[in-house]
KOLZA-131273 format. One record per atom (N, C-alpha, C, CB): x, y, z; residue in one letter. Coordinates in pm, whole numbers, plus 50000, padded with zeros to 5 digits. Glycine has a CB too. Example, Ala and Ser with C-alpha at 12.3 -4.5 7.8 and 13.67 -1.06 7.14 Angstrom:
<nodes>
513194943150780A
512304955050780A
513204967050780A
511314955350905A
512854977550708S
513674989450714S
512905000350787S
514084994050572S
</nodes>
This chain:
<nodes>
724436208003160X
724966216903263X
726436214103289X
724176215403392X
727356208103192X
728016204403235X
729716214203207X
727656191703201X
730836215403253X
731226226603219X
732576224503105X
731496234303354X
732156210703092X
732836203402956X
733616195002940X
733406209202888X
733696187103132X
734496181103094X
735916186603190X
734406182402944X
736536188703182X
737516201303316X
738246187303372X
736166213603494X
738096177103313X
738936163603402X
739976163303403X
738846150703373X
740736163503558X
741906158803572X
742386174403581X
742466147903454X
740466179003496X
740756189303382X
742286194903419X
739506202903379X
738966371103301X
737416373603190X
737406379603092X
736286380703234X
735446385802807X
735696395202732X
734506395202677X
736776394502655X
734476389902555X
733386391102486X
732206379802559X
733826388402327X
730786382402561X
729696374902616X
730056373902792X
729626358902531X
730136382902839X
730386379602952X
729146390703038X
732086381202977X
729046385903202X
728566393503308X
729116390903447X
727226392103310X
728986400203484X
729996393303635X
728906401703745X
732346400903655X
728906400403818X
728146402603982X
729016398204122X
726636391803990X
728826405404174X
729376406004308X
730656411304342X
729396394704354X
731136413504436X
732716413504470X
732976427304561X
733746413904314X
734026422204604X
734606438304669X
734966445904562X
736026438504773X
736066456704584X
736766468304524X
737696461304397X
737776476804651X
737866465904322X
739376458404240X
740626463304315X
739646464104054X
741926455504333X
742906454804401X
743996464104361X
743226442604403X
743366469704215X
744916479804157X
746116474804142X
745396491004247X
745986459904091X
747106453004097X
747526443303922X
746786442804242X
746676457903837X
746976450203712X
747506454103621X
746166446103660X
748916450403627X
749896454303603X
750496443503471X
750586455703738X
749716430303401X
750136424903335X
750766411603370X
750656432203290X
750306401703327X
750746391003333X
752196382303289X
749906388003290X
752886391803243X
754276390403237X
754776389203414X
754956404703144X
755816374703378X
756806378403470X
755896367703623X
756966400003482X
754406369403621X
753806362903730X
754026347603737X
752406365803727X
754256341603865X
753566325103837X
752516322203869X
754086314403893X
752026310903797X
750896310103767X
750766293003781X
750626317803630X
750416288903876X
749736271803877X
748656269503835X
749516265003999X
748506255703700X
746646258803674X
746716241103743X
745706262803430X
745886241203818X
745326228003880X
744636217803751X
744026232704005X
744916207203752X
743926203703668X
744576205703508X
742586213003705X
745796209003445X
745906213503365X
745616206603222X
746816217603394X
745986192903219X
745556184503072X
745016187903019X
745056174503052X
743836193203014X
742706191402956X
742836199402850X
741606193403033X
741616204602743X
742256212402640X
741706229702722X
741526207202448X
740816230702813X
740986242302895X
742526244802940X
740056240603018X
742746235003001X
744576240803056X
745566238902962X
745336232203192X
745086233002811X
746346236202757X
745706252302639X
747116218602660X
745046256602664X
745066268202629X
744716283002709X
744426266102540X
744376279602855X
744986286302932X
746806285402950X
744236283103041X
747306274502956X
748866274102962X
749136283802851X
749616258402936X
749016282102729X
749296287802614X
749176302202669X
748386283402491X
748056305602646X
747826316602661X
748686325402759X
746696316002683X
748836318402898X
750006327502987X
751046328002941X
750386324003114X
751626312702878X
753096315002815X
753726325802715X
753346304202750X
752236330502652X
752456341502534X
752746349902590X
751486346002446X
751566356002752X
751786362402780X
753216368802870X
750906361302791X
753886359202887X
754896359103001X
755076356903088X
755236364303032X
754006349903133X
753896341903303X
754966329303258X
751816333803366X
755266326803426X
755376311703436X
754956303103455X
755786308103473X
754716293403407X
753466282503401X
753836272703453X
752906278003274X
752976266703566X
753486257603608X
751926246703598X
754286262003753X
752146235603553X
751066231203465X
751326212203597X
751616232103217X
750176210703657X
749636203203750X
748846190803689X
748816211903830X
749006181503699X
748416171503677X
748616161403737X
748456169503587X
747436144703700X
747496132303775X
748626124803690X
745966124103784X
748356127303576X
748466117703455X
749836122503401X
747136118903334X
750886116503417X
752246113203374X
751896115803180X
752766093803441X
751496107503089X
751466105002997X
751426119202962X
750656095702967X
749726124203002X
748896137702950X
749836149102965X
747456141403042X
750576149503086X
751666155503068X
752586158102991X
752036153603114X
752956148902992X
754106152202891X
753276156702730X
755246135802874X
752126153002688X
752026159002616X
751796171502582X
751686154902593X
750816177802725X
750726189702716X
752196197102728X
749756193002810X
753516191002774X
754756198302792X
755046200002654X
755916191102876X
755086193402501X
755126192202434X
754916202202347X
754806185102442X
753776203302350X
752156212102277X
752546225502332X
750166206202352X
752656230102474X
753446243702506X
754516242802574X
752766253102577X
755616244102452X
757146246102520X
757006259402640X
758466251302373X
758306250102688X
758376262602837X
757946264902941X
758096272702833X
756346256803000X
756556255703075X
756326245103188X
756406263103071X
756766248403321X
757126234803389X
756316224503400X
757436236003508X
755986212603432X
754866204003449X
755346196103585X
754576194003310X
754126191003678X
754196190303800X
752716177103789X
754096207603888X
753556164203819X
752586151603856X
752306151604028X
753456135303805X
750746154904019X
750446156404148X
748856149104166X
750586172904185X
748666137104300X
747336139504287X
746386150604400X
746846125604291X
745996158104337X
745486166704397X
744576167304517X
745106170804322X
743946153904531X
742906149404624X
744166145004747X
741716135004550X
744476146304695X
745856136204855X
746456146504914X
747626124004794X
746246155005093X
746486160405128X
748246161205120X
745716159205207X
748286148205140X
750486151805163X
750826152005050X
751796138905243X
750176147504918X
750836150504759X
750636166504734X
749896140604618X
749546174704794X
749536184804754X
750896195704846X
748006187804762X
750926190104923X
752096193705021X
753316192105009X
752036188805118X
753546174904952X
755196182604865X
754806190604741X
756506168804788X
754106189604689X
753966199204573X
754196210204576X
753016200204528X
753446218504694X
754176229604775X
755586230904812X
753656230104886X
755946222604839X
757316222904883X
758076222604795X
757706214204960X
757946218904662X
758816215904538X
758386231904492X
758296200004418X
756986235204498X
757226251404396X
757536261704495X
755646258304300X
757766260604599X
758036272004661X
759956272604717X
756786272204792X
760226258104669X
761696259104618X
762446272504542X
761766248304520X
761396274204467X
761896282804346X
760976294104328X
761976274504207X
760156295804417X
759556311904480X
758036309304496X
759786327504354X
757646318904523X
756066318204566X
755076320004432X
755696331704683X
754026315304439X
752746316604278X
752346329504338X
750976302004247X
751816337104233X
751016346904200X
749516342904131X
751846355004113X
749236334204098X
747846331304048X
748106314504064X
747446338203870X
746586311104087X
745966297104083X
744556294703999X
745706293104232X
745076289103914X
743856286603786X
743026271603834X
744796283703592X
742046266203870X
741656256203906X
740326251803813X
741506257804044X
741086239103718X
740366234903626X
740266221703674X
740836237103495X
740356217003772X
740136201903798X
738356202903788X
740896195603976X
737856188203763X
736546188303693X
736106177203648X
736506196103591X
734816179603602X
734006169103508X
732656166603547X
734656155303503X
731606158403501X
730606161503497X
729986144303485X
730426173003390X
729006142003564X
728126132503588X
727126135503653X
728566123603638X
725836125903583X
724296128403578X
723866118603612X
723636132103462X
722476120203661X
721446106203646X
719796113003618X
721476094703828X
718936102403633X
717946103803589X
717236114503671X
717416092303575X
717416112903780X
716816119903883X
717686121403991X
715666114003925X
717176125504106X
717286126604294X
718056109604343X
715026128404390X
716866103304259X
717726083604324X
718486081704270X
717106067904314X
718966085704119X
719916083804001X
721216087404073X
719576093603862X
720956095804189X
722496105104190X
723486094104281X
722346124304293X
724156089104222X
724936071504322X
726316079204378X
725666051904171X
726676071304461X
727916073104541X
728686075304447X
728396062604629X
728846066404392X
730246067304308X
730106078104212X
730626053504223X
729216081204172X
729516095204101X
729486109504147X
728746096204010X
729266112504318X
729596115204409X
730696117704442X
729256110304455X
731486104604478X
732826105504485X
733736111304376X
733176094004506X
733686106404224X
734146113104142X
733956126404160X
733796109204043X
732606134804145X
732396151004157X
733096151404249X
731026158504181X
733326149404361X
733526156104468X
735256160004466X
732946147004593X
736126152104394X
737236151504353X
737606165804363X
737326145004231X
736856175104249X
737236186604242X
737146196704364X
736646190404145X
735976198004459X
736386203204595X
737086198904687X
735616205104654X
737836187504651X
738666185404737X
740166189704674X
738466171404780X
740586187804552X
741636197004508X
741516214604514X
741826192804367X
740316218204515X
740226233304525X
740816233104676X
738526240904500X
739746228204787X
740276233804935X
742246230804952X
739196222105085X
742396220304910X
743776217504913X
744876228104844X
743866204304850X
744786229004766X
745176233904674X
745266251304739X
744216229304549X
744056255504719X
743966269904820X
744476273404886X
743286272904887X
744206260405024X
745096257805156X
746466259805082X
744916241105240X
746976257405095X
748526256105026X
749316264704989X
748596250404923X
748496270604891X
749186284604859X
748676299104848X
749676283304747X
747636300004978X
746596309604969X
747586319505057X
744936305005031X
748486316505126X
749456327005218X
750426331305037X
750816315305404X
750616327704961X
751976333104849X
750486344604804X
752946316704672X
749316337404751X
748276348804694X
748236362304738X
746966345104716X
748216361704897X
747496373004989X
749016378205019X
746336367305148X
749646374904980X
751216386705010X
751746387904844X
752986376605142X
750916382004749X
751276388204596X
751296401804602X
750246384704479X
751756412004503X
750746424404450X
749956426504375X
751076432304415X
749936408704320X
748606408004213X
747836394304215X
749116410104048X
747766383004344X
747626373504324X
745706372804324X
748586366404419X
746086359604227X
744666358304197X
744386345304189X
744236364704080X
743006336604245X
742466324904232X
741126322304156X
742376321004350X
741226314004066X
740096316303952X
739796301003947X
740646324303785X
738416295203952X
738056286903915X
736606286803784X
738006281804036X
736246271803749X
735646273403656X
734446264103743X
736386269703512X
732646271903751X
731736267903801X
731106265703677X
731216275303899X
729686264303722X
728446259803652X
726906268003636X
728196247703721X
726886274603565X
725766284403567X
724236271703641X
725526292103357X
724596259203642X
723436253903692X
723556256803845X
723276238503653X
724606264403886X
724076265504015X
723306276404062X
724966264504091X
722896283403919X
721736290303953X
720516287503913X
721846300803926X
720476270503908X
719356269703879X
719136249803882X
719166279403732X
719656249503981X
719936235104030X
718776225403938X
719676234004220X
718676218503885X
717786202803864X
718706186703910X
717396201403659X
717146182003879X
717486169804010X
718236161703930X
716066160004091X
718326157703775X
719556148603718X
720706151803728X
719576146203597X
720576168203770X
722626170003774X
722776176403921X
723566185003622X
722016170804049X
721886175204147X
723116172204233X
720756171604185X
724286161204215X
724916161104262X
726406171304190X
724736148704288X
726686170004105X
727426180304046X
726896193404109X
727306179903890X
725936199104070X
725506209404110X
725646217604259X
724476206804081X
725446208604358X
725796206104454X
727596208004515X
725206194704445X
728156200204403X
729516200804452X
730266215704376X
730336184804406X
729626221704269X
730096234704180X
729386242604316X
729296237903980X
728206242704400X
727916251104490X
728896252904579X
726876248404544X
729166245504626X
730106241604734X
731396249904704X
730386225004737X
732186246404610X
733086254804545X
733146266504514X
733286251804467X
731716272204505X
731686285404492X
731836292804655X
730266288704411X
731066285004702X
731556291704866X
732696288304900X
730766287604994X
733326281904883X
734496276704920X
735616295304844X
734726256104822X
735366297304747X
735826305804713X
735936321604759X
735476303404633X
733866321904757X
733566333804833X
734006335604980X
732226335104831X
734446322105027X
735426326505138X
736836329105166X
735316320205208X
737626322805050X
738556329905024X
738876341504983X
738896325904983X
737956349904938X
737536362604926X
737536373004978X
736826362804917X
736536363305132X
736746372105245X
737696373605344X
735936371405302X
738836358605282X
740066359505373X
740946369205312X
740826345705392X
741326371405168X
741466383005106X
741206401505184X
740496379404996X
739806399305204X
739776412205240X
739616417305375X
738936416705177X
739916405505478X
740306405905578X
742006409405626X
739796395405604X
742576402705508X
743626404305514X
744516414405449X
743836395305500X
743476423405435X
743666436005322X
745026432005209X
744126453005423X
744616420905149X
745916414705027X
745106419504919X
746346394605009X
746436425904840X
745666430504654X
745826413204600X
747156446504504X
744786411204632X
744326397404528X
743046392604554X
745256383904545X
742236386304420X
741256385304438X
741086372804365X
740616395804417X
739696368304412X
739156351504420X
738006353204311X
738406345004604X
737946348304199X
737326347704097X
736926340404058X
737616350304036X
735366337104045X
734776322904000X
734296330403839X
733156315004128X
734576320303779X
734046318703577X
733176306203588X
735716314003427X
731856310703581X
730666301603509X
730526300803397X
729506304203532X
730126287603334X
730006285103204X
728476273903200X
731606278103148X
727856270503130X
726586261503079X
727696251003055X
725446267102926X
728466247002962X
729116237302913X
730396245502859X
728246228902811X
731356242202898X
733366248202875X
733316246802713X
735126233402964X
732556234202670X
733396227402535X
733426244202422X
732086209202436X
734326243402342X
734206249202266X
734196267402310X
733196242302211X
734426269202453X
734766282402526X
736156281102585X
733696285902647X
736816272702556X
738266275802613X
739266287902569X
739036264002586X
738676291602472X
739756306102423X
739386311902471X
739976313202301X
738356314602522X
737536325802579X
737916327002754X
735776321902547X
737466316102754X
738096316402937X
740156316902933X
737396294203043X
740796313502835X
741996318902850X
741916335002858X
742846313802739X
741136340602793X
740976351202766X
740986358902886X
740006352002694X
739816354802959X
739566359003101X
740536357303162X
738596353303171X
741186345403162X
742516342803300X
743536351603264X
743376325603313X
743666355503171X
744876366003150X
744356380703164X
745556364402994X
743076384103185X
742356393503187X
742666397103355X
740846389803130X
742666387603412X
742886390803601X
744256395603623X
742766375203716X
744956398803506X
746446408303554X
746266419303437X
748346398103538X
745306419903349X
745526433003286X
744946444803271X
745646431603199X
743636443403382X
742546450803407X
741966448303569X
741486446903292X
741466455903596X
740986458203770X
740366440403790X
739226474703801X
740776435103868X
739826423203936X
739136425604035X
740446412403984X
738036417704054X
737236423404148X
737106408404247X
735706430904073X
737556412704405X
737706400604484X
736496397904524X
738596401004593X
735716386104479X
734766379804531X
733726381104409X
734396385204671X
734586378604256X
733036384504155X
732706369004093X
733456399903980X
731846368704028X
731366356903953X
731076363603812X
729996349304025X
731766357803708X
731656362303539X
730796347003485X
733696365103441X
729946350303389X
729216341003323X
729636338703205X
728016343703317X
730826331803134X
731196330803026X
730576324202940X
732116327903028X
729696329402797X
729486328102708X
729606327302544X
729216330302744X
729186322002449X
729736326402308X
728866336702263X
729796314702198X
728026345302366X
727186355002290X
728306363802282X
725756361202357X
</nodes>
């Protein structure tokens, strides 16, 4: 159940359910910025890729100094930003450093990873704490720059869940648990969206396991500026 890995971390085979109206705000991913949380991983370096082709500006987030720079490497062009995401005041100058140089239009949130146990008693603190990592960079993260989204004309927030949360078991009950969490966490940004009548919409991408679907979910993230988004949908990304 795991979504591959996403540490530090919509086309073909897909279904989506739920959401409000689409925002009429897809106009192409040229020209947008674009923060992916979480970016190292080989999900964010081919989501990065992928926007850079497209013409966004990429602004590529991470813990890890090293991983960085390699992913700066691997896709010339664009910016890279050492942040830890769990730390309320690191995510806050972080803010303050990108909104130096203007407001984001999209937030890609690949922070992640995946731990199991045998069962219900298997599920230990400490791997707890690790999962939980990632809802705490989503709310932060959100927080932060969810006022640049809701005054975009096309902003969009996309994270990557876990199809086990439709179908919870007790060895991956704490993950499961914390991908739930995140999903509401979203579906309420959703509804702050359409409270706030902003053309932008909050997009969760489920997957069984990421490995070996990262072109595909680039696919999708560049898909939320070139076709109608729908605020508040859930897509099930697959290799069918």
């Amino acid at each position: 159940m795991s979504d591959g890995g996403t540490a530090g971390d919509g086309i073909a085979g897909s279904g989506a359910a739920g959401g409000g109206a689409g925002d009429g705000g897809e106009t192409g991913v040229a020209g947008r910025t674009v923060l992916i949380a979480g970016a190292t991983s080989e999900a964010g370096r081919q989501v990065a890729a992928a926007l850079r082709e497209g013409g966004a500006i990429v602004i590529a987030v991470g813990s890890n100094a090293e991983r960085l720079e390699v992913l700066e490497a691997r896709v010339p062009g664009i910016r890279v930003e050492q942040c830890d995401l769990t730390d309320a005041a690191a995510v806050a100058a972080l803010a303050g450093r990108v909104h130096a140089t203007g407001p984001v239009d999209g937030l890609v949130h690949l922070v992640g990873g995946w731990r199991g146990g045998a069962g219900i008693t298997a599920q230990s603190d400490e791997d707890w704490a690790f999962l939980e990592r990632s809802l705490t960079s989503l709310r932060l993260t959100s927080r932060a720059f969810y006022d640049d989204l809701a005054t975009s004309p096309a902003g969009r927030i996309a994270m990557v869940s876990s199809t086990s949360v439709d179908r919870p078991r007790a060895g991956s009950a704490s993950y499961t648990a914390v991908k739930a969490a995140s999903e509401a966490w979203m579906r309420a940004i959703a509804d702050g969206f359409a409270r706030d009548d902003a053309h932008a919409a909050s997009v969760i991408f489920a997957v069984t396991s990421l490995s070996g679907l990262e072109p595909l979910l680039a696919e999708h993230v560049i898909a939320l500026w070139s076709r109608p988004a729908v605020n508040g949908s859930r897509t099930v990304i697959d290799a069918g």
